[in-house]
N, CA, C and O atoms as a Tinker XYZ file with bonds, in Angstrom:
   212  protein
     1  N    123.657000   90.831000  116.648000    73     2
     2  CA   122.341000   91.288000  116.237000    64     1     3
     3  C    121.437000   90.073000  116.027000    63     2     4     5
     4  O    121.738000   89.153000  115.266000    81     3
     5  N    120.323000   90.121000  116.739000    73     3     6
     6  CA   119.313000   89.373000  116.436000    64     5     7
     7  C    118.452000   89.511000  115.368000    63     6     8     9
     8  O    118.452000   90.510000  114.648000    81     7
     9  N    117.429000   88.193000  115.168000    73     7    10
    10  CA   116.651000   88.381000  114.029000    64     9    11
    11  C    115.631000   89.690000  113.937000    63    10    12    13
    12  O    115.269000   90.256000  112.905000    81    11
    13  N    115.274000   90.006000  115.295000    73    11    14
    14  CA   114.244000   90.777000  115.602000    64    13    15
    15  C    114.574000   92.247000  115.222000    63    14    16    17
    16  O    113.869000   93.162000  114.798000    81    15
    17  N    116.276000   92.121000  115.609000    73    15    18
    18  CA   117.206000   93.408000  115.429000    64    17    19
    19  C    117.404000   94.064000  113.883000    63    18    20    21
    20  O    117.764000   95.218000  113.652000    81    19
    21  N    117.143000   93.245000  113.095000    73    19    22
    22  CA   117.445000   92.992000  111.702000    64    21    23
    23  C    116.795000   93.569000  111.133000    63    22    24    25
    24  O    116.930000   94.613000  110.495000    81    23
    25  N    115.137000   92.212000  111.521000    73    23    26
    26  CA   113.665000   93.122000  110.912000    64    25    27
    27  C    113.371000   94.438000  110.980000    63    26    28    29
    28  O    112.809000   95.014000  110.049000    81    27
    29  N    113.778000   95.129000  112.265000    73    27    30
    30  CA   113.637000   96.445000  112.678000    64    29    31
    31  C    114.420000   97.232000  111.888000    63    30    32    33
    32  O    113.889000   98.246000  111.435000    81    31
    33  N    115.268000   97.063000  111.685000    73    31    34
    34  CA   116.168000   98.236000  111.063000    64    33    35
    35  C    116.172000   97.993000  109.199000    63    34    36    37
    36  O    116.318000   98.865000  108.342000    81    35
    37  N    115.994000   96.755000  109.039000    73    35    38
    38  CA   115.239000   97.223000  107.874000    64    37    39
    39  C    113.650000   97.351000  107.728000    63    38    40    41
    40  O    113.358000   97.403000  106.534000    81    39
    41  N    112.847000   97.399000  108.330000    73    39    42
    42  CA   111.988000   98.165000  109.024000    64    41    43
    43  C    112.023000   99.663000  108.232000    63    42    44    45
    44  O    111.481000  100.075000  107.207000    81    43
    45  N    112.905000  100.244000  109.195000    73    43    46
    46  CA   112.937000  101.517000  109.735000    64    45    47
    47  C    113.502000  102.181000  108.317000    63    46    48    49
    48  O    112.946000  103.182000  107.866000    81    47
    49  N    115.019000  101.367000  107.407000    73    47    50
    50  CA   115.024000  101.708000  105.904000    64    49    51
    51  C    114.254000  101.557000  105.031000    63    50    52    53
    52  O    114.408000  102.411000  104.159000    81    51
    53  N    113.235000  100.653000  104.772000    73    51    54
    54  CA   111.985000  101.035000  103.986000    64    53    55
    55  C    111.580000  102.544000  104.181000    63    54    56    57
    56  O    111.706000  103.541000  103.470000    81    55
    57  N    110.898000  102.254000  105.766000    73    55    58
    58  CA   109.795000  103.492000  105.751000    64    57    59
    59  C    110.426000  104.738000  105.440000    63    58    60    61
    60  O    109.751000  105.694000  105.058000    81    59
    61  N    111.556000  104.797000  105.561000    73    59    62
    62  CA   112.628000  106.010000  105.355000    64    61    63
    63  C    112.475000  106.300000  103.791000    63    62    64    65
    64  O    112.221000  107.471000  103.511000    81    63
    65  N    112.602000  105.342000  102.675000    73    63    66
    66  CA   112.935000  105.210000  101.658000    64    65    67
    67  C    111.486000  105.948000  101.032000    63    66    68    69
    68  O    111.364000  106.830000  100.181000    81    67
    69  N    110.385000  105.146000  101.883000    73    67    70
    70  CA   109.105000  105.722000  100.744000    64    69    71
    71  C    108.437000  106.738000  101.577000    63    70    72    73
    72  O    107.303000  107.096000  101.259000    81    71
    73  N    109.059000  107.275000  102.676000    73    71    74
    74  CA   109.060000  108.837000  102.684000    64    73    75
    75  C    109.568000  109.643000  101.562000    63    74    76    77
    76  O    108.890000  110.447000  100.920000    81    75
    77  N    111.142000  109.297000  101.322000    73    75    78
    78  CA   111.738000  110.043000  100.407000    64    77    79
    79  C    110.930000  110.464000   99.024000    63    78    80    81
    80  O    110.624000  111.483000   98.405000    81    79
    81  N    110.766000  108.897000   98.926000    73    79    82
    82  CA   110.332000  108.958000   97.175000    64    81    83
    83  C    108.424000  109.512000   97.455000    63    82    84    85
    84  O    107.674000  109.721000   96.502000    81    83
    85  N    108.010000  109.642000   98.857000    73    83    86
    86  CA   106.703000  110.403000   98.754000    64    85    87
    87  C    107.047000  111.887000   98.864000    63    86    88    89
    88  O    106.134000  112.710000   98.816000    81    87
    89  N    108.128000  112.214000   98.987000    73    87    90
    90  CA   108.331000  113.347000   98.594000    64    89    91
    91  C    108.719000  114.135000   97.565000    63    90    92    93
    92  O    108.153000  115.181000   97.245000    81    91
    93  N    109.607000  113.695000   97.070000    73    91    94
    94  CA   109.626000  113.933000   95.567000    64    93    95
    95  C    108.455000  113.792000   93.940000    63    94    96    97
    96  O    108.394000  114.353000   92.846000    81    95
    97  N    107.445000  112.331000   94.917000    73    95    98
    98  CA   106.794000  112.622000   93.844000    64    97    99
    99  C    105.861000  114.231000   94.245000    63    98   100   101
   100  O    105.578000  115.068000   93.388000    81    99
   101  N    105.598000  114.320000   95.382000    73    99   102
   102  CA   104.543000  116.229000   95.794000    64   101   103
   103  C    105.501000  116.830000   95.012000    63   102   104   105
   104  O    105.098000  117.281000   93.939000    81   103
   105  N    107.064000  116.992000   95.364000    73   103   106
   106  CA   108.133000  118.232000   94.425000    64   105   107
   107  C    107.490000  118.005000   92.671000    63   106   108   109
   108  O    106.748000  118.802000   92.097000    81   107
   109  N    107.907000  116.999000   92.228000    73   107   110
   110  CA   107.726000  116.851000   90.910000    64   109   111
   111  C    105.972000  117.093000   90.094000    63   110   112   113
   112  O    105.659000  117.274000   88.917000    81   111
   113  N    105.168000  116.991000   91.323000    73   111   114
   114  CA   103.682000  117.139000   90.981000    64   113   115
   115  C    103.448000  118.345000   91.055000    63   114   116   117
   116  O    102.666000  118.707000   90.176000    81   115
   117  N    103.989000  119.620000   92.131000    73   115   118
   118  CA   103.959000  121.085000   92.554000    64   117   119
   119  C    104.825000  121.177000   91.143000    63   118   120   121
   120  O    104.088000  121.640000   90.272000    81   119
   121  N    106.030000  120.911000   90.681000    73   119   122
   122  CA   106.753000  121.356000   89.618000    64   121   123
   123  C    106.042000  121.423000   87.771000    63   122   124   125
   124  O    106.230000  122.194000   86.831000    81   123
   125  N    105.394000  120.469000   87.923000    73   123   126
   126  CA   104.737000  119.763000   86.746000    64   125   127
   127  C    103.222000  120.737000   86.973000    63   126   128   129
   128  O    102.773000  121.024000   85.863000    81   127
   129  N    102.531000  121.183000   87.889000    73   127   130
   130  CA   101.306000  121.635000   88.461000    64   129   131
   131  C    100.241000  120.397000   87.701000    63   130   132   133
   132  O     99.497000  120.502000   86.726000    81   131
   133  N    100.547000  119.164000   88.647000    73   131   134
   134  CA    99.584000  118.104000   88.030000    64   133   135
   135  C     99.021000  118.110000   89.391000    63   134   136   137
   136  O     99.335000  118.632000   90.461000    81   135
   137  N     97.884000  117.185000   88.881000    73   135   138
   138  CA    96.874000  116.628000   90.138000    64   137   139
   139  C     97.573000  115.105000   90.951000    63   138   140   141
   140  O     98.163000  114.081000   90.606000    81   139
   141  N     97.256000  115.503000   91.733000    73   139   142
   142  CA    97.774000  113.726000   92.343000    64   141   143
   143  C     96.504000  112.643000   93.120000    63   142   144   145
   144  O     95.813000  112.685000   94.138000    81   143
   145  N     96.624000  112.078000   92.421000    73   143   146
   146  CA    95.593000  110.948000   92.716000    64   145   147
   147  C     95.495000  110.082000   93.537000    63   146   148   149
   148  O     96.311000  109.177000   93.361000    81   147
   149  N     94.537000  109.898000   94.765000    73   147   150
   150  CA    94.629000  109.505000   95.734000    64   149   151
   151  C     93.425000  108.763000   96.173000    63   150   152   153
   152  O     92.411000  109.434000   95.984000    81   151
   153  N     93.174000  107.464000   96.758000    73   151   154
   154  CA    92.308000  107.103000   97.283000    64   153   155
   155  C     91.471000  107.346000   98.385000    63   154   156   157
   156  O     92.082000  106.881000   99.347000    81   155
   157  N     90.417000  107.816000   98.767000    73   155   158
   158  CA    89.955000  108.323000   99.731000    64   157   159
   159  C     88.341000  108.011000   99.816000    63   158   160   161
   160  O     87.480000  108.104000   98.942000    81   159
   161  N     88.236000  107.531000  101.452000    73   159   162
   162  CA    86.692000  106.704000  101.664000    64   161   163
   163  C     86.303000  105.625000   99.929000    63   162   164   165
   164  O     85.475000  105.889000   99.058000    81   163
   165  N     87.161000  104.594000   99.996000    73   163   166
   166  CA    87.162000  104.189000   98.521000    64   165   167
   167  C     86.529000  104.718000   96.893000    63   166   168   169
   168  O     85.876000  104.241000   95.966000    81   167
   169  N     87.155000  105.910000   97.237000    73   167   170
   170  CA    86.587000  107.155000   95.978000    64   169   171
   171  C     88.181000  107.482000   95.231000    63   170   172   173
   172  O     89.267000  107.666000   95.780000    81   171
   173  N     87.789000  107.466000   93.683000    73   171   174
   174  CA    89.352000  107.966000   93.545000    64   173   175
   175  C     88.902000  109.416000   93.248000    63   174   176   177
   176  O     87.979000  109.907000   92.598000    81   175
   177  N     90.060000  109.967000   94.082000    73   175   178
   178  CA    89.576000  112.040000   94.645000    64   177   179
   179  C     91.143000  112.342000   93.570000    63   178   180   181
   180  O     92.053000  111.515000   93.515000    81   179
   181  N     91.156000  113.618000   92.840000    73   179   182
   182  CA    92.239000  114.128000   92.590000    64   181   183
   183  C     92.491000  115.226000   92.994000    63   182   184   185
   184  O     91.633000  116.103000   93.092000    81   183
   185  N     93.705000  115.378000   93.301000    73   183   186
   186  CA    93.614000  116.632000   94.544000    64   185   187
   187  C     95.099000  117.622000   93.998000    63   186   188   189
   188  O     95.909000  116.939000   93.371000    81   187
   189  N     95.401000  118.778000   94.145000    73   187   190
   190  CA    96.349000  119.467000   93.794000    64   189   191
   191  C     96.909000  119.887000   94.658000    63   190   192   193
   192  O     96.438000  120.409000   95.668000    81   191
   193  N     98.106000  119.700000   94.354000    73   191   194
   194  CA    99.688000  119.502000   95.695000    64   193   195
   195  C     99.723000  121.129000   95.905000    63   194   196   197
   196  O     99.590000  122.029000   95.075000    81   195
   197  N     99.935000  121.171000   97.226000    73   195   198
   198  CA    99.780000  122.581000   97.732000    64   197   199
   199  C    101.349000  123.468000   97.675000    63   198   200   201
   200  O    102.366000  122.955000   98.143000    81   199
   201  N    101.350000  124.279000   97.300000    73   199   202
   202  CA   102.530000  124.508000   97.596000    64   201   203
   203  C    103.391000  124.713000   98.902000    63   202   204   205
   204  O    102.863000  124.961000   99.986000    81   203
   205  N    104.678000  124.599000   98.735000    73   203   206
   206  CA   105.310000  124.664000  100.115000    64   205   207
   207  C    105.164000  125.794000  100.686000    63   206   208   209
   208  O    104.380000  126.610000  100.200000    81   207
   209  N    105.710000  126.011000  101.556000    73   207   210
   210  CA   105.302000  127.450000  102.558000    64   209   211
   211  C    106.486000  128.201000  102.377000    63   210   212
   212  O    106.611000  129.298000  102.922000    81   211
């Protein structure tokens, strides 16, 4: 395995990781019925997690 091989695949376990934990925080925000706060067109917008389908 190369260096390039390396970067990539931990790469690829990050983005995996803060999928996860961006998912759990929507579960725990839908569970809690809080707002989740988000940056948008540099405005802070609070917005309420939709429920799942």
């Amino acid at each position: 395995m190369n260096i390039n091989e390396i970067q990539t695949e931990e790469k690829r376990k990050i983005l995996e990781g803060l999928e996860k934990v961006y998912e759990k925080l929507l579960e725990f925000k839908r569970l809690q019925n809080s707002e989740l706060v988000v940056l948008r067109d540099n405005k802070i917008v609070k917005i309420k997690p939709q429920p799942q389908p």
